[in-house]
C-alpha positions as CSV (number, residue, x, y, z in Angstrom):
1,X,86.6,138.5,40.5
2,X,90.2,138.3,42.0
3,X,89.3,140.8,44.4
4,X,86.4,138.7,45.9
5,X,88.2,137.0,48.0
6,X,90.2,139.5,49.6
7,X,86.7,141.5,50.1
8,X,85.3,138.1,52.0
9,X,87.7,137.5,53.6
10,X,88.4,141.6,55.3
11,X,84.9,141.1,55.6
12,X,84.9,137.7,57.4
13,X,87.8,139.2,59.8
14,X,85.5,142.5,60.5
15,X,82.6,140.3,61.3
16,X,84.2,138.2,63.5
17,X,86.4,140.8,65.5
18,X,83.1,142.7,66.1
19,X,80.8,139.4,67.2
20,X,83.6,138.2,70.1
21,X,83.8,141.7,71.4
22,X,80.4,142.3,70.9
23,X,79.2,139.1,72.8
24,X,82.2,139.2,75.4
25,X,80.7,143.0,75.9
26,X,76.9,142.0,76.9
27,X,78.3,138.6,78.6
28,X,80.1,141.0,80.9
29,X,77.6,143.3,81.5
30,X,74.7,141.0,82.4
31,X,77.5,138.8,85.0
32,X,78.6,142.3,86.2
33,X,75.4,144.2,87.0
34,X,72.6,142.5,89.0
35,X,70.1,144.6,87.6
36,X,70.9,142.7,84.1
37,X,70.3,139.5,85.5
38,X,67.1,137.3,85.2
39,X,66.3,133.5,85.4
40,X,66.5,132.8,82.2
41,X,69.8,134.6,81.9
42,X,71.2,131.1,80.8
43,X,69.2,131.5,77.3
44,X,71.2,134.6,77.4
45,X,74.5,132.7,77.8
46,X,73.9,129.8,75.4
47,X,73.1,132.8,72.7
48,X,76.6,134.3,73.2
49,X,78.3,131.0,73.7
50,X,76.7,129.6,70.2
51,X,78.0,133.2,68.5
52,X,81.1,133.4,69.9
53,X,82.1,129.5,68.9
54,X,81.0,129.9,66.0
55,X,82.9,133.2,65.1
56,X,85.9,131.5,66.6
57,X,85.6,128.6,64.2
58,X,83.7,129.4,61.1
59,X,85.0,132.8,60.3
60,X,89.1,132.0,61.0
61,X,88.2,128.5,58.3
62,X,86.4,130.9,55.6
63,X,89.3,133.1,56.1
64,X,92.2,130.8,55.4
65,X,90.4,129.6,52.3
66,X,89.8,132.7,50.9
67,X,93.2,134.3,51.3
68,X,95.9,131.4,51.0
69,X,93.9,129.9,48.3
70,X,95.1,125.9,49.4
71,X,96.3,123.5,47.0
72,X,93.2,122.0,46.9
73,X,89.7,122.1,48.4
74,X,88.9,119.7,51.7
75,X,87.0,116.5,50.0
76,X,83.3,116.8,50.7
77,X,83.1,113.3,51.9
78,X,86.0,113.8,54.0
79,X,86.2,114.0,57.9
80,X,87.2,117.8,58.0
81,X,84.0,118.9,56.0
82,X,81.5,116.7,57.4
83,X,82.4,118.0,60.8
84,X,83.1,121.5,59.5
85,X,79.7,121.3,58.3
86,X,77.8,119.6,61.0
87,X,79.5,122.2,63.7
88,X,78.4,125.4,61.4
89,X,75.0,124.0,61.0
90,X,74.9,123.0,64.8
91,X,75.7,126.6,66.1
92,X,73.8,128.2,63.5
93,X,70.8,126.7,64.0
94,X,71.6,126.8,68.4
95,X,72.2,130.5,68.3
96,X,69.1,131.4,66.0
97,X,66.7,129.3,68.8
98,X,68.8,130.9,72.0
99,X,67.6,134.2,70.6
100,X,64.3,133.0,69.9
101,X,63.3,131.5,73.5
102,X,64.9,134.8,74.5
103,X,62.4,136.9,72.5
104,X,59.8,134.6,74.0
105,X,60.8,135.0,77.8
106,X,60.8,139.1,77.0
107,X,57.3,138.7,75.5
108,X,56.1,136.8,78.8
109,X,57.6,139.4,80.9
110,X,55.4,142.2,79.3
111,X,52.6,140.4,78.1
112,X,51.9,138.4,81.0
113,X,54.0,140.3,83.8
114,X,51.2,139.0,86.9
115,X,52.2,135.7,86.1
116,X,55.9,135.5,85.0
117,X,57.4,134.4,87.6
118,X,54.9,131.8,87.2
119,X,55.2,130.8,83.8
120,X,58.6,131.4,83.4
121,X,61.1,129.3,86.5
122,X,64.4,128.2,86.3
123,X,63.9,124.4,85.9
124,X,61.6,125.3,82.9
125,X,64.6,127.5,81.2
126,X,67.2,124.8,81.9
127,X,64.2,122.0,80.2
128,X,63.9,124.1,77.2
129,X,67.4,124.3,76.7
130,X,67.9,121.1,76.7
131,X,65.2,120.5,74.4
132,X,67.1,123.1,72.1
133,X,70.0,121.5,72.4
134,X,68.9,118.4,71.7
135,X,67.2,119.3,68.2
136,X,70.0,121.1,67.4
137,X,72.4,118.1,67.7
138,X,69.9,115.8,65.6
139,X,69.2,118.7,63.0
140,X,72.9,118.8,62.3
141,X,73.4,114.7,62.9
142,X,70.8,114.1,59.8
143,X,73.4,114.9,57.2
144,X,76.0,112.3,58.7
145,X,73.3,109.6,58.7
146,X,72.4,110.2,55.0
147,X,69.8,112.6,55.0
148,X,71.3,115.4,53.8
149,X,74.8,116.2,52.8
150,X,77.9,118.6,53.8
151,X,79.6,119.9,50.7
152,X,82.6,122.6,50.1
153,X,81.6,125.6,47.9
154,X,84.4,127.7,46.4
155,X,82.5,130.5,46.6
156,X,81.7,130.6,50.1
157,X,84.5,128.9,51.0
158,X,83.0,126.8,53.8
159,X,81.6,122.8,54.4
160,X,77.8,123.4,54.4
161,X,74.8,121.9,53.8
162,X,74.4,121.1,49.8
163,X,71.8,123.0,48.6
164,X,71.4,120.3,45.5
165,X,68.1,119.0,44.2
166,X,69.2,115.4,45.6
167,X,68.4,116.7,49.1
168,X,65.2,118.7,48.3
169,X,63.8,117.5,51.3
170,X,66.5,118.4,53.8
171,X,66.8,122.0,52.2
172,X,62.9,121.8,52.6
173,X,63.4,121.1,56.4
174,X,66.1,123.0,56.8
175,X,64.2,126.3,55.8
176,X,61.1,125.7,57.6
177,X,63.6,125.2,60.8
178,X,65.0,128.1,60.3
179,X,62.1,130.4,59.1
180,X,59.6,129.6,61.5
181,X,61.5,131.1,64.6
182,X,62.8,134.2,62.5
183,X,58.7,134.9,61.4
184,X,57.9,134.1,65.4
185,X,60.3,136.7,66.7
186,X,59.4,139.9,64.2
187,X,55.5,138.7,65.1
188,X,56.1,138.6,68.9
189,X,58.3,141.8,69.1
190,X,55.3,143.7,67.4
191,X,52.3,142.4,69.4
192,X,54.7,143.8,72.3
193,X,54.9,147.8,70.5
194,X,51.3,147.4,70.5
195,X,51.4,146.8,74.4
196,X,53.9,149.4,74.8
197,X,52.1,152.0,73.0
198,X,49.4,151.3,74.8
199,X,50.9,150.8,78.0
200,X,52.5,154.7,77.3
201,X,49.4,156.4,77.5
202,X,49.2,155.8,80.9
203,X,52.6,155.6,82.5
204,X,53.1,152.8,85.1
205,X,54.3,152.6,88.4
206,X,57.3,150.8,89.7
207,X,57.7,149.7,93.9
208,X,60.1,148.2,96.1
209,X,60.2,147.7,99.4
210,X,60.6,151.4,100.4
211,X,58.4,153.4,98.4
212,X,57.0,153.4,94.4
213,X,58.0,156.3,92.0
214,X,56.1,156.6,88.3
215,X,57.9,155.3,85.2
216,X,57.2,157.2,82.1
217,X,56.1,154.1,79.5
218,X,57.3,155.4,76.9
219,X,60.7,153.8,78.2
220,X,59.1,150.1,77.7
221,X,58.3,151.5,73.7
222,X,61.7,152.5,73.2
223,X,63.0,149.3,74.7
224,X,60.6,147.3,72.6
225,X,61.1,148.8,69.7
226,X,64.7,148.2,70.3
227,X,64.1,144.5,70.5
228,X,62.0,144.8,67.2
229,X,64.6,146.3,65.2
230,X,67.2,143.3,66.4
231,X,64.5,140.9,65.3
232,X,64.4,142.8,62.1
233,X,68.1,142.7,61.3
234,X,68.7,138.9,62.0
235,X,65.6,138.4,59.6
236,X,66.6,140.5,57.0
237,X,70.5,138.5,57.4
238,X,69.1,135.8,57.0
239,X,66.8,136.0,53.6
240,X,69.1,136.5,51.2
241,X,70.6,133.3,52.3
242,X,67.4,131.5,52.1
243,X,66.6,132.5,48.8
244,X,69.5,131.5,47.1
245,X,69.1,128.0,48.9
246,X,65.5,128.0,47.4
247,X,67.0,129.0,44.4
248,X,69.7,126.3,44.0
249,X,67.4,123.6,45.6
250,X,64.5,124.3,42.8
251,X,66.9,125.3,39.9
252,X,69.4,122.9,39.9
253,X,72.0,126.0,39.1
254,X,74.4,127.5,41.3
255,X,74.1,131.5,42.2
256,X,76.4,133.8,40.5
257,X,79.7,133.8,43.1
258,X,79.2,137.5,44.3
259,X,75.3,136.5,45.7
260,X,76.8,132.8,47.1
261,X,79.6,134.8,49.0
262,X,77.9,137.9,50.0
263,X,75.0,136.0,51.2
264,X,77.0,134.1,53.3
265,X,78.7,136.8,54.9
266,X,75.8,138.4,55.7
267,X,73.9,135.1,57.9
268,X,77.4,134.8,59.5
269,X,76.9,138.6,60.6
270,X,74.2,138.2,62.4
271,X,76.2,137.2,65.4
272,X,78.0,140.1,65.3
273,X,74.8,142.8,64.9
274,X,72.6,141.5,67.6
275,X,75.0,142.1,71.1
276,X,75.7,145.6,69.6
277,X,72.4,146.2,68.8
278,X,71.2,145.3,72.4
279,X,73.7,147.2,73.6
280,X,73.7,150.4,71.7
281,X,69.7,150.6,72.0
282,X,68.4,149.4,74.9
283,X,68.8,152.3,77.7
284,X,69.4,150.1,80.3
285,X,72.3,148.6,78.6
286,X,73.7,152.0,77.7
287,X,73.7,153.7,81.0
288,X,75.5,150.1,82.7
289,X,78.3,150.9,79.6
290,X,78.1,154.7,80.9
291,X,78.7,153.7,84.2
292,X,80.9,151.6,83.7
293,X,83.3,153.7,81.3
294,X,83.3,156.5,84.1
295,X,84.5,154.1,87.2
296,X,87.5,152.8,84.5
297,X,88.2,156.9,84.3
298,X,87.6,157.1,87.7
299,X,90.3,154.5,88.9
300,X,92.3,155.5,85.9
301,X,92.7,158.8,87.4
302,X,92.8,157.9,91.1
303,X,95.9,155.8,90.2
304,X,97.5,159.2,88.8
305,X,96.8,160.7,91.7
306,X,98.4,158.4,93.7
307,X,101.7,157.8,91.6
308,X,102.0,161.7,91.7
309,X,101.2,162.7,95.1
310,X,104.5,161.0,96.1
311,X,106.3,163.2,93.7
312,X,104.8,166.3,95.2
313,X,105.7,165.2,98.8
314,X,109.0,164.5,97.7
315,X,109.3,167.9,95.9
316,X,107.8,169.7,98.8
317,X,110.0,168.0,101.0
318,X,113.0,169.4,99.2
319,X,112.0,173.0,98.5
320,X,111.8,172.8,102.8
321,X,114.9,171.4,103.4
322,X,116.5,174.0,100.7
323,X,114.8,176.7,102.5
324,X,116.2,175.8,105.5
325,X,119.2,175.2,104.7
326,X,119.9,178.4,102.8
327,X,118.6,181.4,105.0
328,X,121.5,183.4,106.0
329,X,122.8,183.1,109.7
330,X,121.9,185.6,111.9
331,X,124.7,188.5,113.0
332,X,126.2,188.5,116.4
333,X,125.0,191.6,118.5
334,X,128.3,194.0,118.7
335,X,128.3,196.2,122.3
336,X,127.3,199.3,122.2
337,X,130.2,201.3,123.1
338,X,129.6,203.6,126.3
């Protein structure tokens, strides 16, 4: 058992090195390439904002406790762990909806790609996220006003929501919250293999304004099934977690400290598996990071070529001027004697 906090914690600082440079990584690439961007690319940044806060703030805090092992734990009803609570709750709850209304605006596009641009406008992206927003905030308020509490556990060393039988109805709330959008997600990503699988019997065609060239469909499967599999992974992140909250909630008994902990690691790193994910699988993504890593060689190795290319003038200059410099002088003519 003395090893279990070391484990959390290398695993805590894993997670979290690989959820900033993971998010950082598709932030970049959708601001750098236009053929990334989309109206609704601000779901797309309130996603990486929620993960990256949060793996800036939660992960560094579950950390410290792990490894230093503090005098004592932060009070529950204290300032610290109410807000430690409310701001893990808060960007929890923000980044599982940003991905959801993402999920939703890619199952538009597909499903419904006559009418998209339609359905889907900017003023309604920037309305649902403040709608978002806006339950998010009050979700995580409820605890402060009294429904609900923020408590620290030892073993997941963390201010979170207290998964007690006094607040059966919060947990209650608080799982149907949470489990609705994860079920949504896994049932709209399938409904859109079964229009991809459809849609690659026949190939489509794609046009600008020049001409129109055939797209084999069986890029739109790969790409859904892509998005299926990230839908797939946050679920399965976040059920063990949910269990052992229905668990505690209906038992009244805490989990064993190895479940509590690992459980907890594993929801946390979901904001590290879905940018890599996205990345790694979609081709789109992988040929921008292609692209991308050969202009870095590129530029790496036009620099070279430009810091030696003085060299070689200056060597060539010298080898001249040596030459030059060196070659024997010529013998005066001497008469001919008559």
């Amino acid at each position: 058992m003395c090893a279990l906090p070391h484990l959390y914690a290398a695993l805590m600082v894993f997670s979290c090195v690989a959820s900033v440079s993971g998010n950082l990584l598709q932030l970049l690439l959708q601001l750098l390439h236009k053929n990334l961007r989309s109206d609704t690319l601000i779901l797309m940044l309130s996603c990486c904002f929620s993960d990256i806060t949060l793996s800036l703030s939660v992960f560094p805090l579950a950390v410290y406790h792990a490894v230093s092992h503090p005098p004592g734990p932060p009070p529950s009803d204290g300032v610290l762990c109410q807000g430690g609570g409310f701001l893990l709750l808060l960007l929890q709850t923000s980044s599982l909806y940003s991905l959801f209304w993402t999920s939703v605006d890619t199952f538009v596009d597909i499903c419904f790609a006559l009418s998209y641009s339609m359905i889907v406008t900017p003023g309604r992206c920037h309305l649902v996220l403040l709608m978002m927003w806006s339950g998010c905030l009050g979700g995580a308020a409820l605890p402060l006003m009294g429904f609900g509490h923020y408590t620290y556990r030892e073993d997941r060393y963390l201010c979170g929501p207290d998964f007690s039988p006094a607040h059966t109805a919060f947990v209650m709330l608080w799982l149907v919250g949470m489990f609705v959008p994860l079920v949504a997600m896994v049932s709209l990503y399938s409904h859109v293999v079964i229009v991809a699988r459809k849609q690659a019997r026949r190939g489509t065609f794609v046009c600008n304004e020049i001409n129109c060239h055939y797209v084999p469909a069986n890029i739109y499967l790969r790409s859904s099934i892509a998005m299926l599999s990230t839908s797939v992974c946050v679920l399965v992140c976040w059920l063990p977690y949910m269990t052992v909250c229905v668990y505690e909630t209906f038992s009244g008994h805490q989990s064993p400290s190895v479940i509590s902990a690992l459980s907890t690691w594993l929801v946390l790193s979901s904001t590290a598996l879905k940018p890599w994910i996205t990345c790694l699988t979609q081709s789109r993504y992988r040929a921008v990071v292609r692209l991308s890593l050969l202009r870095c060689v590129q530029v790496c190795v036009g620099e070279e070529q430009q810091e030696s290319r003085p060299q070689l003038e200056a060597a060539n200059r010298i080898s001249t001027t040596t030459t030059t410099t060196t070659r024997p002088p010529s013998s005066p003519t001497t008469p001919v004697p008559q």
